[in-house]
TISEVEX-276082 format. One record per atom (N, C-alpha, C): x, y, z. Coordinates in pm, whole numbers, plus 50000, padded with zeros to 5 digits. Layout:
N
XYZ ...
END
This chain:
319
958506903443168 958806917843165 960056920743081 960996914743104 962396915242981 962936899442952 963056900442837 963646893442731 964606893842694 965696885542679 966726885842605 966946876042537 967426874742394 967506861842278 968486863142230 969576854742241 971006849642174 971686865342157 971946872042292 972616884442318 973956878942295 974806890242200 976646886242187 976846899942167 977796903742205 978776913642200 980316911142223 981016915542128 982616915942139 983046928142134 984006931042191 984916941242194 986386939342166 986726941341992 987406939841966 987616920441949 989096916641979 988846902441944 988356895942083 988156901542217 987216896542288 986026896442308 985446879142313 983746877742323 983686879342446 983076895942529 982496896642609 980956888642671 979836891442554 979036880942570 978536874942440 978556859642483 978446852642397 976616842342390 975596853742350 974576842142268 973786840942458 974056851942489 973236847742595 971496852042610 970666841642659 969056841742636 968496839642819 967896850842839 966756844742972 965576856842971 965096853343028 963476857843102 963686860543222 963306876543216 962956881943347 961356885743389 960736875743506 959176875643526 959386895443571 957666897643562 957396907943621 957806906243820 958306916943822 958066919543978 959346912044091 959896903443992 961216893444032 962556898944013 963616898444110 964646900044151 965666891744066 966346895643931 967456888443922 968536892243934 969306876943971 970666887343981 971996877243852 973076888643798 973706883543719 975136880343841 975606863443858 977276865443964 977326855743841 978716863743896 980336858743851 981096863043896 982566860643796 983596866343833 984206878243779 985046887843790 984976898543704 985536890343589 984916899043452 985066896043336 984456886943256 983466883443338 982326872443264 981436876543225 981016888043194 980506892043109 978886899943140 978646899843302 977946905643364 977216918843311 978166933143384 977906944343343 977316944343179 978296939543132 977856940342997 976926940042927 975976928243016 974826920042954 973786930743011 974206936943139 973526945843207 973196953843088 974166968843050 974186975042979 973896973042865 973366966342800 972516957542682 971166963342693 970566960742824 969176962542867 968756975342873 969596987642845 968967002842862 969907005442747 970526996742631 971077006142536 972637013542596 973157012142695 974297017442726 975067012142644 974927004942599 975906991742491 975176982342406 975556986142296 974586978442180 975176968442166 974116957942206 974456945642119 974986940541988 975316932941945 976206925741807 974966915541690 974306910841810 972986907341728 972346899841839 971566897541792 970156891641949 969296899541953 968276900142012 967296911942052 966816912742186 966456919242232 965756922342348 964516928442358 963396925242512 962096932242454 962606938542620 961456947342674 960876951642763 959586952542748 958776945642818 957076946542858 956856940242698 957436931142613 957086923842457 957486939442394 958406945442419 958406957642287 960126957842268 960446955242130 961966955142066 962496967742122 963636967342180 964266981442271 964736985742141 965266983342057 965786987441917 964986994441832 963586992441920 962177003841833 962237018741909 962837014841988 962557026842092 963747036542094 963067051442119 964527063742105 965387058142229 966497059342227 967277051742347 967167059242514 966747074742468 966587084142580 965307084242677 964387079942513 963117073842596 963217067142685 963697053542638 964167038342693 964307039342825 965787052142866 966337050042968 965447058943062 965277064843030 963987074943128 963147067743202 962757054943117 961687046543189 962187035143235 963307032943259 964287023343329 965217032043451 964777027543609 965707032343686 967377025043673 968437027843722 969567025543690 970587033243839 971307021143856 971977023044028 973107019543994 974327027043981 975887017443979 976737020944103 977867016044135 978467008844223 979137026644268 979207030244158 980297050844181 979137057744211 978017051944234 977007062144270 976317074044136 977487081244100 977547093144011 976487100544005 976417105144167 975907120144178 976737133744129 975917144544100 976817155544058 976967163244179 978587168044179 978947168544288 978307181744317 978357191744214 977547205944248 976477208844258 975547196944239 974107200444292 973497195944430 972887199544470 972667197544581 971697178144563 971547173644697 971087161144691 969407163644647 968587172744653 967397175744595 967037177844431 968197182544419 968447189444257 969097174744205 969977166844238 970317152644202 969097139344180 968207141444263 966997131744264 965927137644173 966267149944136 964847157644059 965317157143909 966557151643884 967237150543725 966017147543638 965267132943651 964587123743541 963417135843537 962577136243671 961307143443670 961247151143604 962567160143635 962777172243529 962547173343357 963427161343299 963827157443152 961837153843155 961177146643234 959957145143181 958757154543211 959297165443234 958427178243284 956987173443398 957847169743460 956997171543630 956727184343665 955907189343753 955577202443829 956327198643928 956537213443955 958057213444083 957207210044200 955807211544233 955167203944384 955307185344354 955037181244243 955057166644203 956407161244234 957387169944201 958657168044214 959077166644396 958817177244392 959087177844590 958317166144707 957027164644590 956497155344713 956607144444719 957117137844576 958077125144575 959657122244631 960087134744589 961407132444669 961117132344810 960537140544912 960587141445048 959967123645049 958757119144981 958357107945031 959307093645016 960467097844919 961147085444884 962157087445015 962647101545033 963497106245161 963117097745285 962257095145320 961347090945418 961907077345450 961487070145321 961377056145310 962877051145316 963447060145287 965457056845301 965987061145412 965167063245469 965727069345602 966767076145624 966577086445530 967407100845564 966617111845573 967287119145659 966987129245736 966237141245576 965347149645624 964957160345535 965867169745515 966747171445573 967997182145589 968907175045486 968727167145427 970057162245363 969527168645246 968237165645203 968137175945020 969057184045042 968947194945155 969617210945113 971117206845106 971917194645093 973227191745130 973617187544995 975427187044998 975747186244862 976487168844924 976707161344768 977347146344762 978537149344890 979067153844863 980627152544952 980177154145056 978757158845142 978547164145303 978467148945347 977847137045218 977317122645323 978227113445302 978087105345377 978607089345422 978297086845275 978847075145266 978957065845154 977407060945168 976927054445281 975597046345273 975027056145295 975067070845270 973647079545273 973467080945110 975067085945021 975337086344919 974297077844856 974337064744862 973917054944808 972137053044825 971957054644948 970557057544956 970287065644844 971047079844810 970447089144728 970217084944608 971207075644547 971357068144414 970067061944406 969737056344528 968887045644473 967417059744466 967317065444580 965907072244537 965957079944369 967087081244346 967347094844203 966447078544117 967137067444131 966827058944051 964997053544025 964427056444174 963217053444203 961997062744169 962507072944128 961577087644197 960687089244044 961017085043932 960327082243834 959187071343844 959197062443943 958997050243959 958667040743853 959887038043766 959827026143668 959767016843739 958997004943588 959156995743651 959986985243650 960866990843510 962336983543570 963616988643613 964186986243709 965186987643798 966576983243762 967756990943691 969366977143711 969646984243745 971006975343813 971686973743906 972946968543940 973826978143905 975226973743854 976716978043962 976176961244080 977286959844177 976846974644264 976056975444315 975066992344342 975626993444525 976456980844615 976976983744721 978216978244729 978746978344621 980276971444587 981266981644652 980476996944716 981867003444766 981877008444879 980967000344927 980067003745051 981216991245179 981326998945271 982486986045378 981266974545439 981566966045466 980676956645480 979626959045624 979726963345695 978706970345772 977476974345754 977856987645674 977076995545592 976906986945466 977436981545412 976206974145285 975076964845390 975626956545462 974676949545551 973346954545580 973656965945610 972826973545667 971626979545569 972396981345438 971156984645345 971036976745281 971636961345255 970956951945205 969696947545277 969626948745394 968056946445464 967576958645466 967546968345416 966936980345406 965986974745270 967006971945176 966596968345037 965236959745022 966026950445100 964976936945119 963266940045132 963376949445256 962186951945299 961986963445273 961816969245157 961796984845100 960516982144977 958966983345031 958266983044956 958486986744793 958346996044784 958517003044671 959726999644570 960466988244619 961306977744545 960626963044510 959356961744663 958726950244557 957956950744430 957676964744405 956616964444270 957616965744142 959056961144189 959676962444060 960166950843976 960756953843910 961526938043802 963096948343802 963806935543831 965196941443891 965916934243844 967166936543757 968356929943688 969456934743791 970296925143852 970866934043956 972816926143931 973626932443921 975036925643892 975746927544041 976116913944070 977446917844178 978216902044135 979556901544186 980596895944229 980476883744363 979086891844428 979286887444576 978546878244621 979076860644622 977986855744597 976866853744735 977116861844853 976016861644967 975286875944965 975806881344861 974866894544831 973866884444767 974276878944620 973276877844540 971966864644638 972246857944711 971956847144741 970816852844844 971066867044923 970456874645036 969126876644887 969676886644828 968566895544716 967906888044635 968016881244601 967556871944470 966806865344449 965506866044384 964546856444367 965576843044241 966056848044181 967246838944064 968076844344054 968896837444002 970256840144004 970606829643888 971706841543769 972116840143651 973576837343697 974036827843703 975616823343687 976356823743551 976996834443548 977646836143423 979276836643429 979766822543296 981166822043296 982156825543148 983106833943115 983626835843011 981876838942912 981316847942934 980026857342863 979046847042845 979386834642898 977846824642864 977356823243028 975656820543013 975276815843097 975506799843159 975996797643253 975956784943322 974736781543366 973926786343425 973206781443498 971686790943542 970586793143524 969706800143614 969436793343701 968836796343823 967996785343915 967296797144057 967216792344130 966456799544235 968006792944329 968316797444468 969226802644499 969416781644568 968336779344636 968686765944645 968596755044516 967696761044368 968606754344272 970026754444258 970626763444281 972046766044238 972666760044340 972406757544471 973156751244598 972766735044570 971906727544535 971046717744573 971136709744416 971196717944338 971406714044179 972246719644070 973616720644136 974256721644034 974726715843858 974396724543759 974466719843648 975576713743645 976786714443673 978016714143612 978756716743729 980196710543696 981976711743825 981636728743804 981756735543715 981366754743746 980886759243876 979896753443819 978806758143899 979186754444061 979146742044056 979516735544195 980686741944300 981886742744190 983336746344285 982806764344310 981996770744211 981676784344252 981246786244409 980416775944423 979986779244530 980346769544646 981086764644637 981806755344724 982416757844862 982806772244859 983856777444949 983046785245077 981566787445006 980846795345070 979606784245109 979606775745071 978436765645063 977446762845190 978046762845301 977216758745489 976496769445477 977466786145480 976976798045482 975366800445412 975686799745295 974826800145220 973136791545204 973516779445286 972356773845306 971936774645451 972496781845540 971976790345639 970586797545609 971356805045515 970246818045453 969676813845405 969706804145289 968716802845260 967426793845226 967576784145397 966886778045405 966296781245507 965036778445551 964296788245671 963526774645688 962556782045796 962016774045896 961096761245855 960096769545728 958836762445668 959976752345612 960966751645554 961526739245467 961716729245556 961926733745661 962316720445722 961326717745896 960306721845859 958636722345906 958976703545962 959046697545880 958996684245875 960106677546019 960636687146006 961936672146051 962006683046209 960776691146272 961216700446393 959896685146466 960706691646569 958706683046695 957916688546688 956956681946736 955606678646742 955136692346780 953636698646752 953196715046766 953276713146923 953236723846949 952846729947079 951926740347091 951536745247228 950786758847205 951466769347288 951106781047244 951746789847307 950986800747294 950606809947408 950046824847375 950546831647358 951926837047391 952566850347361 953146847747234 954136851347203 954666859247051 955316844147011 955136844346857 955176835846791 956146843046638 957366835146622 957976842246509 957386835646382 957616842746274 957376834946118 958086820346053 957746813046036 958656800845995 959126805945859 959396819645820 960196823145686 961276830645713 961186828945862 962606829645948 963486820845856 965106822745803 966236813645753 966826811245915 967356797245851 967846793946000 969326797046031 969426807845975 970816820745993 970076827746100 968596832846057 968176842346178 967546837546314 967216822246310 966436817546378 968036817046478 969046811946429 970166809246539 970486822746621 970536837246511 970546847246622 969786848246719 968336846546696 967406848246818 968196845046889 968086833546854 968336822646994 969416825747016 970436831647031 971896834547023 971466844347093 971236856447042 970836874047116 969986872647191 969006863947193 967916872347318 968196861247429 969376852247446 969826847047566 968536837547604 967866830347511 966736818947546 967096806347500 966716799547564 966576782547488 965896777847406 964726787247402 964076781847296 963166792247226 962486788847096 962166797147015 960526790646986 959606803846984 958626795446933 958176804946798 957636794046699 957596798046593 956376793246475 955716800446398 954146796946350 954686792846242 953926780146156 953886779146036 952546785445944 952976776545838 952066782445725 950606776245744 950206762345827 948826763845838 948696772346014 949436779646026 949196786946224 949476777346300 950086763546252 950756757346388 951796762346432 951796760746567 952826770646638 954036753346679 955346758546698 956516748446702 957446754746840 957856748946917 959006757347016 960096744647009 961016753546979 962906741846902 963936753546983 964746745847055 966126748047069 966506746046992 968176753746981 969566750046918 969666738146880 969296726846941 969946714846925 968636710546841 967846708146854 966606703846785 966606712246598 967246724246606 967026731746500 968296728746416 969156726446438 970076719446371 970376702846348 969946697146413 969306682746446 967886685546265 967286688546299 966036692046178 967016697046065 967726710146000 968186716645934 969276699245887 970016691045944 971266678845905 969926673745814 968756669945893 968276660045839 967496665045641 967336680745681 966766689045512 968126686045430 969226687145505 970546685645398 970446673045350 970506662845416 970496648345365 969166646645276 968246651845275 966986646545240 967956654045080 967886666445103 968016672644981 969196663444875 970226661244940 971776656544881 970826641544819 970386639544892 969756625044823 968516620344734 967986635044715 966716633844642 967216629344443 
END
């Protein structure tokens, strides 16, 4: 779905980005971490023309963005940043109806997408008639993202889009995100800083240092196979955390006991064993029972599930 080939841009005598190349599949989640000044945003803003490249090219869907009027471009690219930048004098209805507008929607086409995206963000119908300054930060942001959706492109960036959000409330709509249909039918370039944001969201993840890429990989490539000391000490500090999340039940299928049966409720083995410990933590039980991928059902305590999870680390560290 997007392309990028030996992207560079400088500003002035700094190489912001330097010669950077990847592939974004249809329908897949990437995300650009680093640190500030590596060249992230930048590479972002490349992809809708906010910032012209120095030389390289880029496609969307195989078509040169450099063929295309840039207004076009962005019309058919949603776009979420971290300030939100709603207008403060329009109301939150008149803010989500911007794009529809520029592409001459009928004002019922218009209304019945916004109320239906309203829905799905779980804000109230009373908030259209309200202006930016009446909401919370995480309603704010909800709005960003529907203004961004309501065209429904099919590509999506995403630049640090809950970076100002207190950690609660991003929490809270990062699993909103997660499980927000109408985000799986997209292809998503997404920038943060944060590396258990990107690690939660991310089908890949672009590690970028001083405007070059270090590393792509899928989130346990980057934990499990580090290219390079970069890569490695990046994620070093956060490292147990991180393979909490994002290792779940089916990976380590192998190393739990023997099936059991059980009639009542049975959780998903795509449970991470971050969430499998809350169960078992919150609902005050010993044990958990849980289905795999051919419907065998498994019941593991605490001790058995971390006992299994030592033995995926070693298997992995030693493969």
């Amino acid at each position: 779905m997007i392309e990028l080939k030996g992207i560079s841009k400088k500003f002035g005598d700094t190489q912001a980005v330097n010669h950077v190349s990847f592939k974004v599949a249809e329908k897949e989640t990437l995300v650009l971490l680093g640190t500030s000044g590596c060249g992230k945003t930048t590479t972002l803003k490349m992809i809708n023309r906010l910032i012209e490249p120095d030389s390289g090219q880029i496609f969307i869907n195989g078509e040169n963005i450099t063929d295309q009027n840039p207004d076009g471009l962005r019309k058919g690219i949603g776009y979420v940043m971290q300030n939100i930048g709603l207008f403060p004098h329009y109301t939150i209805a008149e803010n989500i109806a911007l794009v529809p507008k520029l592409l001459k929607w009928e004002k019922e086409k218009i209304k019945t997408r916004t109320e239906e995206l309203i829905q799905k963000l779980h804000l109230p119908e009373s908030t259209l008639a309200m202006y930016p300054h009446e909401l919370s930060g995480g309603q704010q942001q909800r709005v960003g993202l529907a203004r961004a959706l309501v065209s429904d492109p099919s590509v999506l960036l995403m630049d640090e889009p809950f970076g100002a959000l207190d950690n609660v409330t991003r929490t809270s709509i990062q699993k909103e995100f997660k499980a927000l249909e109408e985000l799986k039918r997209k292809t998503i370039v997404m920038v943060t800083h944060d590396v258990q944001e990107a690690f939660e969201l991310a089908d890949r993840i672009c590690l970028m240092d001083k405007g070059e890429v270090v590393q792509i990989g899928t989130p346990k490539e980057l934990l499990y196979r580090p290219i390079n000391d970069f890569a490695r000490n990046f994620l070093a500090g956060q490292r147990l955390a991180l393979e909490f999340k994002v290792i779940n039940i089916q990976d380590i299928w192998t190393y739990l006991p023997e099936e059991t049966i059980q009639d009542g409720e049975s959780k998903s083995a795509d449970l991470s064993i971050w969430e499998a410990m809350e169960l078992l933590r919150n609902n005050n039980t010993s044990e958990l029972f849980v289905s795999g991928a051919d419907q065998a059902i498994k019941s593991i305590n605490f001790g058995q599930l971390t006992k299994a999870f030592n033995q995926y680390q070693n298997a992995q560290l030693h493969e």
